[in-house]
PATORLUM-932710 format. One line per 4 residues: their letters; for each residue x, y negated, z negated of N, C-alpha, C. Coordinates in Angstrom, 3 decimals. Layout:
N
a = X:Y:Z:X:Y:Z:X:Y:Z | ...
***
This chain:
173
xxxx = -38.299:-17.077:12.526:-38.416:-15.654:12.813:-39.067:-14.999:11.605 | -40.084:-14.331:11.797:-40.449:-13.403:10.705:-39.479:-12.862:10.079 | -40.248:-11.872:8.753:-39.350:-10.799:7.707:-39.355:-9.617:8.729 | -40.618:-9.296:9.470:-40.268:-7.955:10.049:-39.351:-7.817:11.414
xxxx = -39.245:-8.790:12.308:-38.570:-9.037:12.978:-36.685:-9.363:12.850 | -36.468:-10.215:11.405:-35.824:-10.463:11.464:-34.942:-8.659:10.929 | -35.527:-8.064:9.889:-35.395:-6.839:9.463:-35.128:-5.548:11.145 | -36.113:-5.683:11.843:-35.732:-5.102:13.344:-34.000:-5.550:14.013
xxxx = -33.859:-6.902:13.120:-32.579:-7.537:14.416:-31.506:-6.817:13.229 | -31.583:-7.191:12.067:-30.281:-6.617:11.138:-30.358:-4.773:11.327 | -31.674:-4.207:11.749:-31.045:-2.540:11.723:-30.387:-2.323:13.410 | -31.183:-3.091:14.315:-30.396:-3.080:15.576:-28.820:-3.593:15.673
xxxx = -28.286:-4.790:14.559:-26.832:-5.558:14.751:-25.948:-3.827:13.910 | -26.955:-3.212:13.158:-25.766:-2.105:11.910:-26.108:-1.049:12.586 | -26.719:-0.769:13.742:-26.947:0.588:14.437:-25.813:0.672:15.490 | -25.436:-1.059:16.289:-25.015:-0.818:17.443:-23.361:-1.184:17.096
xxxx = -23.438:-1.612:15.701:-21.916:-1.940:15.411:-21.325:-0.305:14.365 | -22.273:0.475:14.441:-22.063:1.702:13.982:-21.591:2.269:15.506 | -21.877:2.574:16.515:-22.164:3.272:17.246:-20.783:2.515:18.277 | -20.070:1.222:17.725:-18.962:0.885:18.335:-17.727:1.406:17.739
xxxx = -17.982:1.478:16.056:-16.988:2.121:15.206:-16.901:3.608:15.640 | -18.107:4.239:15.819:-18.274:5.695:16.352:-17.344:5.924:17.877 | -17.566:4.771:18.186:-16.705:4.803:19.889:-15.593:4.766:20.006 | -14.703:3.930:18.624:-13.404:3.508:18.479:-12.919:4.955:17.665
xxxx = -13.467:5.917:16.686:-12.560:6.841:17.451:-12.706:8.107:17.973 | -13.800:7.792:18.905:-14.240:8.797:19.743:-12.491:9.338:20.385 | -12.271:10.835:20.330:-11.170:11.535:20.559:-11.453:11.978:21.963 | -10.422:11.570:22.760:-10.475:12.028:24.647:-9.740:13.194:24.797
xxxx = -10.347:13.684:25.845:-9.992:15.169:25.873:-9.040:15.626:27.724 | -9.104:13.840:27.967:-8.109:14.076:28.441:-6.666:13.424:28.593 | -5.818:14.940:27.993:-4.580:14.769:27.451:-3.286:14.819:28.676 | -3.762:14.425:30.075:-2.332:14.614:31.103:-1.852:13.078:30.528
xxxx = -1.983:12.247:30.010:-1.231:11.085:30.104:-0.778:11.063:28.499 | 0.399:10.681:28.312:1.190:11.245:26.797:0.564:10.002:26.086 | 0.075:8.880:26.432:-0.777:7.647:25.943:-2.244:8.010:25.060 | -2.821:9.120:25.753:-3.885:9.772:25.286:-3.472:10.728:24.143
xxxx = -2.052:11.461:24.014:-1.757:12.479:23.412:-1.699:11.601:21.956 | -0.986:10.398:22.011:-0.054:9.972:20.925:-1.751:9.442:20.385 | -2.354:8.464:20.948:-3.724:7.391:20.466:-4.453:8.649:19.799 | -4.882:9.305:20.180:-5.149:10.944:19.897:-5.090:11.708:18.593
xxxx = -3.521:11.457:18.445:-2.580:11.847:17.363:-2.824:10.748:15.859 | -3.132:9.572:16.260:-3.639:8.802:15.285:-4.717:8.910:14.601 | -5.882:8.959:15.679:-7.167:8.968:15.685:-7.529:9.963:14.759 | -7.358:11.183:15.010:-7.443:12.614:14.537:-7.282:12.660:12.764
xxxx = -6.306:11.879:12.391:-5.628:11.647:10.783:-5.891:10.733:10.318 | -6.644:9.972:11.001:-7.090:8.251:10.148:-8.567:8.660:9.839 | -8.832:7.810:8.715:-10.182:7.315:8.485:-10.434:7.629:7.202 | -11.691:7.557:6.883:-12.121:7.000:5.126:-12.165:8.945:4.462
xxxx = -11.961:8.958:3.190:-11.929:10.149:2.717:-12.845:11.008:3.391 | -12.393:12.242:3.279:-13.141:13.433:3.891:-12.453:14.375:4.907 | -13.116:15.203:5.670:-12.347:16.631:6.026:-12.036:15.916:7.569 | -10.810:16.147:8.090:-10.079:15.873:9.779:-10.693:16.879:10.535
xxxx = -10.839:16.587:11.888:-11.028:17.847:12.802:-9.601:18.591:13.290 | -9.185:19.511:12.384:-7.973:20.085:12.843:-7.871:20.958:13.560 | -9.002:21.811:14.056:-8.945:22.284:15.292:-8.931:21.412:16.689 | -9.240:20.427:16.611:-8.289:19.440:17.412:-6.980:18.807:17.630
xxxx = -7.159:18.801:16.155:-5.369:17.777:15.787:-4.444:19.121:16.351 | -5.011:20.426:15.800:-3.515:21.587:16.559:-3.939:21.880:18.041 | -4.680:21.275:18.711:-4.992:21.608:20.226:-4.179:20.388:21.308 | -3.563:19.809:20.491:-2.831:18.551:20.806:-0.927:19.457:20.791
xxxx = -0.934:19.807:19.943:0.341:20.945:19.647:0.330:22.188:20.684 | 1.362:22.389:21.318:2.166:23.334:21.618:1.654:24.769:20.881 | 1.552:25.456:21.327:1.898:26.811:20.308:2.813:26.742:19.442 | 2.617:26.595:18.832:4.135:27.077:17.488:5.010:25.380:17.048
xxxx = 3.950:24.440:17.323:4.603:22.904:17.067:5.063:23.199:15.966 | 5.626:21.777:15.498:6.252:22.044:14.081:6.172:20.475:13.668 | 6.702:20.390:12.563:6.677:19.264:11.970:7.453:18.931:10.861 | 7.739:17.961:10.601:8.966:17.722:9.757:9.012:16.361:9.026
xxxx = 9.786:15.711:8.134:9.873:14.769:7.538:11.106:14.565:6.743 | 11.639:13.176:6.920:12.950:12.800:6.162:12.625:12.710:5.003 | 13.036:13.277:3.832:12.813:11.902:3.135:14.441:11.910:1.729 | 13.773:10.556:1.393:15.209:9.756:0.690:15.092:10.705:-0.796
xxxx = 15.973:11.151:-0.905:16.558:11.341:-2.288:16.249:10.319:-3.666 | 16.687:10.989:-4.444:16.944:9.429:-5.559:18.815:9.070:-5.568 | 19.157:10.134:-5.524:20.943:9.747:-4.724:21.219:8.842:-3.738 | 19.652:8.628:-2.929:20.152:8.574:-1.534:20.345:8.866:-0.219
xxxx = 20.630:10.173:-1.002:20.935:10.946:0.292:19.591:11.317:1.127 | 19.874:11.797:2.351:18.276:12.252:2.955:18.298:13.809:2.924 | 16.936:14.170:2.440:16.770:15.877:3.125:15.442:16.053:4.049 | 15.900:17.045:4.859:14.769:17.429:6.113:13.685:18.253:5.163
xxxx = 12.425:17.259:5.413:11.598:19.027:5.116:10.456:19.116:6.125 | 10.725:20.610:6.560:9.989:21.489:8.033:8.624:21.924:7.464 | 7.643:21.567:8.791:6.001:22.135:8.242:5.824:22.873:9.631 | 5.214:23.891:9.604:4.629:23.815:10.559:2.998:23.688:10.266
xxxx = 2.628:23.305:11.356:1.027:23.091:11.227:0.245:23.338:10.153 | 0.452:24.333:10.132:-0.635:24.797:8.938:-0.505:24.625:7.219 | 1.032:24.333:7.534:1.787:24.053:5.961:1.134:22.158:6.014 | 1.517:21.553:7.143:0.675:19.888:6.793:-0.733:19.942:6.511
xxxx = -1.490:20.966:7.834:-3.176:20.890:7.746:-3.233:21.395:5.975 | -2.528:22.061:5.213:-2.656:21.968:3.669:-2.340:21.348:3.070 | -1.288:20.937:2.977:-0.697:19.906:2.102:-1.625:18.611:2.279 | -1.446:17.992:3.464:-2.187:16.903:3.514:-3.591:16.802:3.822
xxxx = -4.325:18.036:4.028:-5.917:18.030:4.857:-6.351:17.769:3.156 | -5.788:18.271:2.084:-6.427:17.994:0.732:-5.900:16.569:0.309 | -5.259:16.001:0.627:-4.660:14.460:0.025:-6.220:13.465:1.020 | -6.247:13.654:2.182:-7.063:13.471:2.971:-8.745:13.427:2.876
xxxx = -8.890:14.685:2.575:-10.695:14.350:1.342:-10.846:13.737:0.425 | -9.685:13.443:-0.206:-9.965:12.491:-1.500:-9.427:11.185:-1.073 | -8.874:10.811:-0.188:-7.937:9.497:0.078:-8.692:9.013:1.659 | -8.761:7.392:1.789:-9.061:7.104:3.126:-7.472:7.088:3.581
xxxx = -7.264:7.023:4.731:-6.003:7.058:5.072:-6.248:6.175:6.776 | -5.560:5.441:7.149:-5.401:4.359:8.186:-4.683:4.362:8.476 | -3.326:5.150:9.396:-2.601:4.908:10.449:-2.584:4.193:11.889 | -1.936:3.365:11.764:-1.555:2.541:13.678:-0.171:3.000:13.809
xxxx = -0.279:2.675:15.135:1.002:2.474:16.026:1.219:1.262:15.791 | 2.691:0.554:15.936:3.084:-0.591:15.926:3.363:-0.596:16.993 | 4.384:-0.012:17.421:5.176:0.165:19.015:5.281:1.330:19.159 | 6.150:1.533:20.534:6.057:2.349:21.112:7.278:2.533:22.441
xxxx = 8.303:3.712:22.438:9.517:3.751:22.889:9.079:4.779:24.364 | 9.094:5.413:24.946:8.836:6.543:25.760:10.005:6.731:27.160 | 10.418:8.150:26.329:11.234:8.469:27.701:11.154:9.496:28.329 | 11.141:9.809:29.976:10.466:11.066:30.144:11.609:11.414:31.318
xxxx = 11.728:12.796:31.225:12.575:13.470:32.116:11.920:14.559:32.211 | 11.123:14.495:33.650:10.302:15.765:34.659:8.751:16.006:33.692 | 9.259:17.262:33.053:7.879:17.549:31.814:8.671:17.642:30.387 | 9.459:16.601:30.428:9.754:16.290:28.658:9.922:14.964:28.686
xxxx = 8.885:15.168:27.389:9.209:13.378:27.033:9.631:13.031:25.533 | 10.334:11.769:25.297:10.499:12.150:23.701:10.299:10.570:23.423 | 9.357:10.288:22.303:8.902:9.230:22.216:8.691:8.653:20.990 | 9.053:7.415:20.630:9.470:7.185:19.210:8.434:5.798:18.904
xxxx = 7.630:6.125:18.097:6.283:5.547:17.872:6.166:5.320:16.738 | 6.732:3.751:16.296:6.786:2.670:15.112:5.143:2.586:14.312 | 4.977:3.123:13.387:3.626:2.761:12.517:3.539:2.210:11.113 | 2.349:2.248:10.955:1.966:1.391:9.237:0.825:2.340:8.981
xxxx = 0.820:2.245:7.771:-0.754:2.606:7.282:-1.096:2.243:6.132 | -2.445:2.358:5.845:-2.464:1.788:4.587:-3.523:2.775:3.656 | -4.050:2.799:2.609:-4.689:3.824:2.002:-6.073:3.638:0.988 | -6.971:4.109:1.700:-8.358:3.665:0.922:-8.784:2.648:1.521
xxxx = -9.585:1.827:0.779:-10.167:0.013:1.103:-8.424:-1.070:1.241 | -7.419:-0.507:0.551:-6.764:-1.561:0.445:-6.032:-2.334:1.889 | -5.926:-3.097:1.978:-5.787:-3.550:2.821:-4.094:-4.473:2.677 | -3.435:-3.935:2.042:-2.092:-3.684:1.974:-1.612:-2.231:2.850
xxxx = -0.196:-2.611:3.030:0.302:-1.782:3.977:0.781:-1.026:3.030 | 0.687:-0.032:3.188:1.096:1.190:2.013:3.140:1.599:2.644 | 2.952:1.816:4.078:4.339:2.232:4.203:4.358:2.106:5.457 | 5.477:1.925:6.076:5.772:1.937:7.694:7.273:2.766:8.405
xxxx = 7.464:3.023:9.430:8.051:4.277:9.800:8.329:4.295:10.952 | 8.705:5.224:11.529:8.822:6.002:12.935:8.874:7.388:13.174 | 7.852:7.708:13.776:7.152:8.714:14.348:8.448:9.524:15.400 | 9.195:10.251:15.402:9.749:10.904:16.312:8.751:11.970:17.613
xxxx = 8.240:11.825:18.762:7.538:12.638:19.095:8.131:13.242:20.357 | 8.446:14.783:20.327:8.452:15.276:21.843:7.266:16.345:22.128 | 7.438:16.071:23.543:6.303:16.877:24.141:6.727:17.322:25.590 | 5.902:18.030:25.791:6.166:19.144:27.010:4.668:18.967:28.152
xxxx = 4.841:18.665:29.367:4.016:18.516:30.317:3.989:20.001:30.647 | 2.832:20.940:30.488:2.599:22.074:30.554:0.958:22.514:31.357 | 0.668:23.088:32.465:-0.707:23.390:32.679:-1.293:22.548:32.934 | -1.098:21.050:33.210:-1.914:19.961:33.619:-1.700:19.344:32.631
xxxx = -1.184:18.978:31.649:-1.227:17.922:30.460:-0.007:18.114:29.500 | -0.413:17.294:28.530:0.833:17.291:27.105:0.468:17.249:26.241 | 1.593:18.343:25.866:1.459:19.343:24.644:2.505:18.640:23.399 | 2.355:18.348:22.105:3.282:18.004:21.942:4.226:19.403:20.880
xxxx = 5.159:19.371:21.512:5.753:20.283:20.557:6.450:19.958:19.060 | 7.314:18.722:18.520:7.518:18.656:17.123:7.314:17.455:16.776 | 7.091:16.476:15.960:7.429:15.542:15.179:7.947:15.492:13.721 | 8.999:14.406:14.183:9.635:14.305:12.899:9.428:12.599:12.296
xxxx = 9.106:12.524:10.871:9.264:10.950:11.177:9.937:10.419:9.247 | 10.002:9.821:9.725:10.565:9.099:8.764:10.120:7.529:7.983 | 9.916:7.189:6.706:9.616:5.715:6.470:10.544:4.900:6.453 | 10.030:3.801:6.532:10.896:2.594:6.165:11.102:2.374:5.140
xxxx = 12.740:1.920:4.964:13.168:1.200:3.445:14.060:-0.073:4.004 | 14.373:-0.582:2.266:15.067:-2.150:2.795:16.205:-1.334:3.623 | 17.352:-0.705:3.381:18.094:-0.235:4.054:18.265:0.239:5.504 | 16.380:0.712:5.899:16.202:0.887:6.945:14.995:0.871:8.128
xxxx = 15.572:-0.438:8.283:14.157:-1.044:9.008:14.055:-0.603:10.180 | 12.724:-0.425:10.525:12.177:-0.323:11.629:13.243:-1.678:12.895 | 13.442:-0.952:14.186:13.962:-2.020:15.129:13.136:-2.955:15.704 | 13.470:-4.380:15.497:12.096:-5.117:16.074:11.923:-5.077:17.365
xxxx = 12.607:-4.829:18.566:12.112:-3.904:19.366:11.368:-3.345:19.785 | 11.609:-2.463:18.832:10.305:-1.213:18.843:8.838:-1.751:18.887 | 8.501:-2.690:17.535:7.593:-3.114:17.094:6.729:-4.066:18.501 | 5.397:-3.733:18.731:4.847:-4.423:19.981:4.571:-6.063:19.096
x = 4.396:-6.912:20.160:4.237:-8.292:19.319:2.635:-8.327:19.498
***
């Protein structure tokens, strides 16, 4: 094979394997199935340093969602701390331009009664190039079937420690 040909096949293999990464996390806009809400919810907060589309990530939220987080003491003990939207889109939309950030789902719990569902969604992530798992958790999520779709109204989540592991269960194989 020629230089110029072979040069045609390597920008066609990095155009069309661009344009698959571009597809993987192309964000769907339709949110009636809580599968779309949560994949959604990932999508939106992952990826290599730089600015999130958060006028999406809060179009996924309820009016007035909220958000929250355990976390461990050095005692031990746990304390709640409450965000709503706009207190995370700050806190973390700036950790986020400077940091790649990679969240998955591991598993995935879902229980639904009429238009509420509350769904507890096991993850990892990891941070930058590294390819170590930085921390893993569970996602507390409820949501509200409202107007044709779901809304989610709070999450709370919490990490994992030795003390408190994720249920293997939870975790998909």
């Amino acid at each position: 094979m020629g230089n110029s040909l072979k040069l045609v096949a390597v920008i066609f293999c990095f155009i069309f394997s661009s344009n698959l990464k571009a597809q993987d996390k192309q964000l769907s806009n339709d949110l009636s199935e809580i599968n779309s809400v949560i994949t959604n919810l990932y999508k939106v907060i992952s990826g290599p340093a730089g600015k999130r589309d958060w006028d999406y990530f809060k179009s996924l939220f309820q009016e007035n969602g909220t958000m929250g987080s355990i976390q461990i003491l050095d005692d031990g003990t746990r304390k709640f701390r409450f965000l709503d939207l706009d207190s995370y889109i700050n806190s973390s939309g700036a950790f986020f331009e400077k940091n790649g950030f990679y969240e998955e789902e591991i598993g995935r719990e879902v229980k639904i009664f009429g238009g509420v569902a509350q769904v507890f969604t096991a993850y990892q992530f990891r941070l930058n190039d590294n390819p170590e798992i930085a921390q893993r958790g569970i996602n507390c999520i409820q949501l509200v079937f409202d107007t044709g779709r779901w809304y989610i109204t709070n999450i709370v989540w919490e990490g994992e420690t030795d003390g408190n592991k994720i249920p293997e269960k939870l975790i998909k194989n």
